[in-house]
BALOBA-1460 file (C-alpha; in Angstrom, 3 decimals):
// residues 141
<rec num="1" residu="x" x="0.000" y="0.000" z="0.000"/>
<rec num="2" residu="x" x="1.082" y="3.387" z="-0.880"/>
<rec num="3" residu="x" x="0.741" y="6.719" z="0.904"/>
<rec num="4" residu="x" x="0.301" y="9.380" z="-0.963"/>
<rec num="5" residu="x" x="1.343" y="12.184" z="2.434"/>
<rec num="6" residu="x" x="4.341" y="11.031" z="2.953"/>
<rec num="7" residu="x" x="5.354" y="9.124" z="-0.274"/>
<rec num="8" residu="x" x="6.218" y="5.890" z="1.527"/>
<rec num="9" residu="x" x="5.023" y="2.270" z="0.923"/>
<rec num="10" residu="x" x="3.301" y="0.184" z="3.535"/>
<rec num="11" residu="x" x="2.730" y="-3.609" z="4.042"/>
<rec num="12" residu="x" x="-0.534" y="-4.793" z="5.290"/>
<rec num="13" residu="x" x="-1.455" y="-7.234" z="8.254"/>
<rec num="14" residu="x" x="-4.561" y="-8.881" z="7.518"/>
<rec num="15" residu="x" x="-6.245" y="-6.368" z="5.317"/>
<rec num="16" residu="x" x="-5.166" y="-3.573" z="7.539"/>
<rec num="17" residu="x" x="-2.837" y="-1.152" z="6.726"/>
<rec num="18" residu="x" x="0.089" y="-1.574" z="8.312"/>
<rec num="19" residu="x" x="2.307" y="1.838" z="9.503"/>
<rec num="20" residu="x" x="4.991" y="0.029" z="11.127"/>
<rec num="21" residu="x" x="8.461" y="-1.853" z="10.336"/>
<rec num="22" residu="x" x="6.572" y="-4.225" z="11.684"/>
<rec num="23" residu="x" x="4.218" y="-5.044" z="14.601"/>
<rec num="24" residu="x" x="4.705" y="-6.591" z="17.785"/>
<rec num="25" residu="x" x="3.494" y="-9.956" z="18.533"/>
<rec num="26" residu="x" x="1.994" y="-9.085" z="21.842"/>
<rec num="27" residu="x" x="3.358" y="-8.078" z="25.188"/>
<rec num="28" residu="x" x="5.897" y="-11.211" z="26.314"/>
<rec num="29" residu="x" x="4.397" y="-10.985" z="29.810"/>
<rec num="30" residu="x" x="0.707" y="-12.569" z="28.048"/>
<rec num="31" residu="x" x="0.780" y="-15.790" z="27.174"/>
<rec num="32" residu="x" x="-1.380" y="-17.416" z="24.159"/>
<rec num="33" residu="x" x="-3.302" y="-19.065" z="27.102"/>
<rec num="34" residu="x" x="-4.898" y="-16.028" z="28.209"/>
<rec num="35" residu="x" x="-4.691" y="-14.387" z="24.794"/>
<rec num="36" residu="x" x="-8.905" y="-15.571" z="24.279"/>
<rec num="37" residu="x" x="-10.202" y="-14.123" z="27.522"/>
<rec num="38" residu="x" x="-8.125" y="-11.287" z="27.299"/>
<rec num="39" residu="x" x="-9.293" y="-10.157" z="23.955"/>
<rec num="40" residu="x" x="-12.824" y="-10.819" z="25.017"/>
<rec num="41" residu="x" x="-12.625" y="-9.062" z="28.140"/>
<rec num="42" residu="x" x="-11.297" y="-5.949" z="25.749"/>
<rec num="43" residu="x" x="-14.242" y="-5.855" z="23.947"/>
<rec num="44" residu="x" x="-16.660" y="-6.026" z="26.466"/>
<rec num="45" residu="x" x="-14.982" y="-3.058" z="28.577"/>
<rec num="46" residu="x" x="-15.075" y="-1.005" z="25.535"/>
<rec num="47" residu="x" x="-18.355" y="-1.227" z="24.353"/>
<rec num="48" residu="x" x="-19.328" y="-0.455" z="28.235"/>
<rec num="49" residu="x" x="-16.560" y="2.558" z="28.138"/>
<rec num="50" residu="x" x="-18.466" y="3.814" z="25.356"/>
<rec num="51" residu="x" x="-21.841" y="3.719" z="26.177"/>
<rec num="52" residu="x" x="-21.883" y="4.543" z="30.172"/>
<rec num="53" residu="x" x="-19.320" y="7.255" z="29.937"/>
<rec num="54" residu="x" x="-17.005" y="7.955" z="26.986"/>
<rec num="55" residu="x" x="-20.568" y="9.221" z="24.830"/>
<rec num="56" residu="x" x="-22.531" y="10.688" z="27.701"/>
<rec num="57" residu="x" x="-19.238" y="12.798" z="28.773"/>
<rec num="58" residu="x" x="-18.744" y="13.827" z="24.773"/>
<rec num="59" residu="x" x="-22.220" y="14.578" z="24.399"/>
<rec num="60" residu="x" x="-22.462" y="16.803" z="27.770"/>
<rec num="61" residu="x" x="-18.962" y="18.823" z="26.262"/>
<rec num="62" residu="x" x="-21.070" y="19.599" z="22.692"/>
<rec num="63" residu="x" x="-18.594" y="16.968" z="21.183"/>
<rec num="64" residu="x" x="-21.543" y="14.629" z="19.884"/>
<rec num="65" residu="x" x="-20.427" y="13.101" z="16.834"/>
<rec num="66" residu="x" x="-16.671" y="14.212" z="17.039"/>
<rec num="67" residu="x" x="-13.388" y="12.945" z="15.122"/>
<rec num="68" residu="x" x="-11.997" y="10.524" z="17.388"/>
<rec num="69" residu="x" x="-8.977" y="8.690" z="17.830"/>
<rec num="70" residu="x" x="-8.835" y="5.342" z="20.223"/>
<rec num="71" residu="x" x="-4.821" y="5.159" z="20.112"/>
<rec num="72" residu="x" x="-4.112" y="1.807" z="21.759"/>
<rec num="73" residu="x" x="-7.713" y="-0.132" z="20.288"/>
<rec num="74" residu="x" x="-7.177" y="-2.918" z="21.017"/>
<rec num="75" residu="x" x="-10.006" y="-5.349" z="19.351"/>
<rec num="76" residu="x" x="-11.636" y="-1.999" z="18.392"/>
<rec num="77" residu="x" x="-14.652" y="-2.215" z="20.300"/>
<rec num="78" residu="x" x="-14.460" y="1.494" z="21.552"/>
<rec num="79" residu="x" x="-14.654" y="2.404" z="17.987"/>
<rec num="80" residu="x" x="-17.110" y="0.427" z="16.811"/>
<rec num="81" residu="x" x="-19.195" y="1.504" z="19.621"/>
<rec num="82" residu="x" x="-18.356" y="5.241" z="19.115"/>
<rec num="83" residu="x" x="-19.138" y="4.655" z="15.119"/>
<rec num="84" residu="x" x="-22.552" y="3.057" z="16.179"/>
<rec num="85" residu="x" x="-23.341" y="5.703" z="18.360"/>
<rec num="86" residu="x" x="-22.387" y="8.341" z="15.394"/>
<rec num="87" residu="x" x="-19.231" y="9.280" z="15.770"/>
<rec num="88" residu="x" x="-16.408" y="9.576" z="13.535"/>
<rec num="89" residu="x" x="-14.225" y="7.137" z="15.066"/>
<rec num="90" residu="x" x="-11.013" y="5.701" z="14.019"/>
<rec num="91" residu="x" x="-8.374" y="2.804" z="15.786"/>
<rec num="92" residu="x" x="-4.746" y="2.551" z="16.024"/>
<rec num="93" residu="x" x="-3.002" y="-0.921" z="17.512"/>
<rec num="94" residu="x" x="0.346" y="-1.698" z="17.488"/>
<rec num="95" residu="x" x="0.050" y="-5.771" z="19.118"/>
<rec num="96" residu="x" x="-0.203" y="-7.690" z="15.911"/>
<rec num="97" residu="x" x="-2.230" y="-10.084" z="17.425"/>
<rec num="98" residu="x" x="-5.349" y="-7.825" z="18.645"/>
<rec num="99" residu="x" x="-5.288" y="-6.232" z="14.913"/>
<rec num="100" residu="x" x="-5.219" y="-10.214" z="13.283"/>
<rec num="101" residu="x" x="-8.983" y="-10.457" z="15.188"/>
<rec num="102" residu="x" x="-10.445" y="-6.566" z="13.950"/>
<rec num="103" residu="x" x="-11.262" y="-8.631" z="10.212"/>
<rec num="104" residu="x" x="-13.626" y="-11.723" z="12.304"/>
<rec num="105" residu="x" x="-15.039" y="-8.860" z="14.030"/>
<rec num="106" residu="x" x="-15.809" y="-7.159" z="11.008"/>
<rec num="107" residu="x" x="-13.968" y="-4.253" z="11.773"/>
<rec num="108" residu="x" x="-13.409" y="-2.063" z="8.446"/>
<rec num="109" residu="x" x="-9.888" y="-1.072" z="7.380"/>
<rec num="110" residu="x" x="-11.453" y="1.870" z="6.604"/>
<rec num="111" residu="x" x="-11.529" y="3.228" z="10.089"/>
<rec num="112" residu="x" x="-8.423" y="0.836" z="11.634"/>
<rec num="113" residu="x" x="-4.701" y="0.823" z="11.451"/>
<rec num="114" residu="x" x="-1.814" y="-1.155" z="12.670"/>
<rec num="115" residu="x" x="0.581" y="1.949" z="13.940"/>
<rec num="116" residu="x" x="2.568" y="3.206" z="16.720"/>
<rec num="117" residu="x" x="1.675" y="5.487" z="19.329"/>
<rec num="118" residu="x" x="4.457" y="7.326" z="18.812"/>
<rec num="119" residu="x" x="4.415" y="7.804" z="14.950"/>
<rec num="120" residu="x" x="0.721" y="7.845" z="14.287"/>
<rec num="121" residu="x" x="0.212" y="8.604" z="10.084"/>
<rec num="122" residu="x" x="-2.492" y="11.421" z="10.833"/>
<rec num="123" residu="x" x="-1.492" y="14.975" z="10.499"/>
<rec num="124" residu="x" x="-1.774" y="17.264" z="13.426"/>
<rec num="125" residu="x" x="-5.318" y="18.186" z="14.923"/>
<rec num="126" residu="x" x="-6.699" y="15.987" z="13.114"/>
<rec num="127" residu="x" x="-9.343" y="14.652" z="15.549"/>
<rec num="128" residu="x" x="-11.411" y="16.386" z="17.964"/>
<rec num="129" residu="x" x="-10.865" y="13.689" z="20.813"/>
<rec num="130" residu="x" x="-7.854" y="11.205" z="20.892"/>
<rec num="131" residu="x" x="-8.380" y="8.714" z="23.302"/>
<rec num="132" residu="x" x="-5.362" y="6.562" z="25.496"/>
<rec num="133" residu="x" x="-6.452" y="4.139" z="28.013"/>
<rec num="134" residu="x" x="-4.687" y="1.139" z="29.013"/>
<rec num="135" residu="x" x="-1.314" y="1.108" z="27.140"/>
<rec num="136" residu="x" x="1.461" y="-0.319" z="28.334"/>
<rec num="137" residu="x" x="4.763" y="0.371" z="27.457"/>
<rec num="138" residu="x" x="6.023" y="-2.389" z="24.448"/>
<rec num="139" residu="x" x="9.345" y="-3.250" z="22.159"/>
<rec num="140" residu="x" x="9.120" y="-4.468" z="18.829"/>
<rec num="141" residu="x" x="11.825" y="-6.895" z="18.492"/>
C-alpha cells in the first residue's frame, strides 16, 4: 500500500494497513493461554466505556459526533461503539495479534490501522478527541 502524504510504501497485516516496520506480537508478559479471555474481556470493557461514559461525557462537552482517535484499540470495540453511536471514530493498535482479530469482528480497514503510538500517520489536529487508556509500554523486536 502506498501513501500518498508522505510518499512511503506500507505492508498490510490482515487487510489492515500496516504503519509500522513491523508489529509486535503481543506483550511477552501474556501468554497465548490467556490471549482468548483477554481479547474478550477488551471488547466487552469497551463497548461499556463507550456507552456509560465515553458518549454521555462527549455529548455533555457539545462533542456529539466528534473525530476521534482510540490510540491503543485494542479489538476496536471502543470504535465500533463510538461509530454506532455516530461518531467519527477511528483505531490505532500496534500488538499484531489484537489487529489479526479486527477482520472476524468485522472491523473495516477503513476506520483501523496497525501503527505506533508514537508515529501515528495522521497529520496534526486531526481529531477532535484522541483517546489513550490502558497502554502499556512495548518493544518491537
Amino acid at each position: 500500500m502506498f501513501c500518498d502524504g508522505c510518499n512511503r510504501s506500507y505492508s498490510q497485516i490482515g487487510g489492515y494497513r500496516n504503519f509500522t516496520d513491523q508489529a509486535a506480537d503481543y506483550p511477552e508478559y501474556e501468554t497465548d493461554q490467556d490471549m482468548d479471555a483477554l481479547l474478550a474481556g477488551e471488547g466487552a470493557s469497551g463497548g461499556r466505556f463507550v456507552q456509560r461514559y465515553l458518549s454521555p461525557k462527549l455529548e455533555q462537552k457539545g462533542l456529539g459526533g466528534a473525530k476521534v482517535l482510540s490510540v491503543g484499540c485494542g479489538v476496536g470495540e471502543d470504535v465500533a461503539e463510538l461509530r454506532r453511536c455516530g461518531y467519527e471514530a477511528y483505531g490505532v493498535e500496534l500488538w499484531g495479534l489484537r489487529a489479526s482479530k479486527w477482520a472476524g469482528l468485522g472491523r473495516s480497514p477503513q476506520w483501523y490501522y496497525v501503527a505506533d503510538a508514537r508515529n501515528l500517520p495522521f497529520e496534526d489536529k486531526a481529531f477532535d478527541v484522541v483517546l489513550c487508556i490502558g497502554l502499556t509500554k512495548g518493544r518491537l523486536s
